[in-house]
C-alpha positions as MATLAB code, in Angstrom:
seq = 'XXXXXXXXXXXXXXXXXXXXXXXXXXXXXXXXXXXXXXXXXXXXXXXXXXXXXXXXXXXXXXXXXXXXXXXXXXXXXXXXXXXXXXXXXXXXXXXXXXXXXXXXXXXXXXXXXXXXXXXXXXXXXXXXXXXXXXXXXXXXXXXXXXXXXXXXX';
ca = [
     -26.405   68.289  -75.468;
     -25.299   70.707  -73.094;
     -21.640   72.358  -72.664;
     -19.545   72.644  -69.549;
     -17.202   75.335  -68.193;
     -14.552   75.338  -65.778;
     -11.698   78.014  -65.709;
      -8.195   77.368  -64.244;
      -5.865   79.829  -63.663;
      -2.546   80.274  -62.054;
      -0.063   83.593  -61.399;
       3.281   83.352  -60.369;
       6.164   86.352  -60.912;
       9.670   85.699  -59.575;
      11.927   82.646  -60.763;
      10.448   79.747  -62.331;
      12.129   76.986  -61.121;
      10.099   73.478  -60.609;
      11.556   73.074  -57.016;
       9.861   76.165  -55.854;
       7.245   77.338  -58.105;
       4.138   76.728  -56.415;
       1.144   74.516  -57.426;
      -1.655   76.509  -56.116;
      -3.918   77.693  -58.717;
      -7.816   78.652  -58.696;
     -10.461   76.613  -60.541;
     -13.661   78.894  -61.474;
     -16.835   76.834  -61.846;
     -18.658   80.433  -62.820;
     -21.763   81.366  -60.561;
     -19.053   82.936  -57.576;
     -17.899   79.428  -57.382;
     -14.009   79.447  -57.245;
     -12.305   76.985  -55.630;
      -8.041   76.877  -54.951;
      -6.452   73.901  -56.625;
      -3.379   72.473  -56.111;
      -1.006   69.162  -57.464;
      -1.769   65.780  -55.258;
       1.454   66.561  -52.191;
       3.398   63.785  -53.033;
       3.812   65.107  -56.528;
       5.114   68.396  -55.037;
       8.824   69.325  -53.996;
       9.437   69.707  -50.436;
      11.184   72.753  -51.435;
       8.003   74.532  -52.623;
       5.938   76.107  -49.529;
       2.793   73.974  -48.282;
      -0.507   75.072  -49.225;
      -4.070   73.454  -49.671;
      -6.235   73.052  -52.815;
      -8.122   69.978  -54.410;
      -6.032   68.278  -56.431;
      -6.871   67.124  -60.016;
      -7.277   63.006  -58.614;
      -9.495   64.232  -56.149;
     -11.594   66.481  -58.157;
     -11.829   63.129  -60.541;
     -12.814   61.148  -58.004;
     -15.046   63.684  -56.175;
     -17.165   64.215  -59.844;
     -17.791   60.157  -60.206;
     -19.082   60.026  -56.877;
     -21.142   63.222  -56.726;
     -22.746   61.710  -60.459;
     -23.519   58.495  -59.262;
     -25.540   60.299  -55.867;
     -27.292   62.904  -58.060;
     -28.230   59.554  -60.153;
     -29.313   57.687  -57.082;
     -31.520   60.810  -55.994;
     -33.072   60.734  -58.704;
     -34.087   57.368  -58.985;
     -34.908   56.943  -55.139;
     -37.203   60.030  -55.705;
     -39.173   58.507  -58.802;
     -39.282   54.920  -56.596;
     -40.868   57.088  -53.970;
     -37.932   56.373  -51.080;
     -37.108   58.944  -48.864;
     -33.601   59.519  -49.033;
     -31.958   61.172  -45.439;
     -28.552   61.051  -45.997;
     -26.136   59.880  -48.481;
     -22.553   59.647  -47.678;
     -19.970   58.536  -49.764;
     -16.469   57.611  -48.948;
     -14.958   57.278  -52.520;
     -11.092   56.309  -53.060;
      -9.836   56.415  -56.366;
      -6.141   54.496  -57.016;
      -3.692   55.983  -59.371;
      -1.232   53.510  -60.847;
       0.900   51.985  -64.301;
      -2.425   51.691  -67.202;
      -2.366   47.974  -69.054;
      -0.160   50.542  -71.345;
       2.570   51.256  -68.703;
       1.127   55.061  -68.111;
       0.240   56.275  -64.861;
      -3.600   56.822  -65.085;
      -6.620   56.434  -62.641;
      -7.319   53.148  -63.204;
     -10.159   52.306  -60.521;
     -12.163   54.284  -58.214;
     -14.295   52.468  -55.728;
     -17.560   54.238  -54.324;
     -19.129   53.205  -50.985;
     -22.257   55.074  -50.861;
     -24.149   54.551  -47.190;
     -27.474   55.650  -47.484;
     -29.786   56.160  -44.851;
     -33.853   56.276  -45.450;
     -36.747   57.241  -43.817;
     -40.040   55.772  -44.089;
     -40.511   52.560  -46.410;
     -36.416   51.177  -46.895;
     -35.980   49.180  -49.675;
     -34.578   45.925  -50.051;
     -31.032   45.262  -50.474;
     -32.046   43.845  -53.824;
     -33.705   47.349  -54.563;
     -30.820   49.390  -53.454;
     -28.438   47.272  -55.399;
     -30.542   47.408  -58.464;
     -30.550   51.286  -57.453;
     -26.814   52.024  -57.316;
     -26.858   49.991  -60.664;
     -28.687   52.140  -62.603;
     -27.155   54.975  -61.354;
     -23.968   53.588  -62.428;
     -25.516   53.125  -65.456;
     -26.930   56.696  -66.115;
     -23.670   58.563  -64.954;
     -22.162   60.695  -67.006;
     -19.055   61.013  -66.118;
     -18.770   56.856  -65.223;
     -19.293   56.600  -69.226;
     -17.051   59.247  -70.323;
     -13.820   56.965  -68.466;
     -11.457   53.839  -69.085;
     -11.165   53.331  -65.370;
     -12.801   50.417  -63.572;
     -15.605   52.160  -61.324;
     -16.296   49.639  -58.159;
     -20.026   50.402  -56.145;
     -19.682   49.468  -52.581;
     -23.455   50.573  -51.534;
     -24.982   49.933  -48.344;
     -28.223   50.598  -46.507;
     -27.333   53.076  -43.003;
];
């Protein structure tokens, strides 16, 4: 077992009003890593001043697909491939849940990996992107449908 830390904080002074309060708040991963958060735009008044930050969809979406690549590392290392590149172009779609509440309910990965050396099959890559589906973490800690896309660059 290990435990996980991520702190979030946000500062505002002045009126509190939800049509101009603004979103942007800092998410601190510990290590000097701080990143600036912020709500998804279209969830944000166009009365509240534009700034950037990773929203909380994106961050989901961003930690399935960096899982499944540290998975597919791995296993390409023990199957002796030599991984190049790995680029994934992961979309996740927020929508009404079977339940009628707005959840994440699928996020589709496409994964283009390039190789140098021996590539494998498209069997092998398949079987691959499988079992790093199947290791994830966080793909086994979610109700939403998780879609693998892969392909050989």
């Amino acid at each position: 077992m290990s435990e996980h830390r991520a702190t979030v904080e946000w500062n505002h002074s002045g009126d509190f009003d939800y049509r101009t309060y603004p979103r942007l708040h800092a998410v601190d991963f510990g290590h000097g890593i701080r990143v600036p958060g912020n709500a998804a735009p279209e969830n944000i008044p166009r009365t509240v001043p534009a700034t950037t930050g990773v929203d909380p969809e994106q961050a989901f979406v961003a930690s399935l697909s960096a899982c499944h690549m540290l998975w597919f590392l791995h296993l390409a290392c023990q199957a002796k491939l030599t991984v190049t590149r790995y680029l994934d172009s992961a979309t996740g779609i927020l929508e009404k849940n079977s339940e009628g509440v707005p959840a994440m309910t699928r996020v589709t990965l496409r994964p283009s990996v390039s190789f140098s050396g021996a590539t494998p099959s498209s069997d092998e890559h398949a079987r691959l992107h499988h079992e790093a589906h199947e290791e994830c973490f966080i793909a086994n800690s979610v109700r939403a449908e998780i879609i693998v896309e892969p392909r050989i660059a």
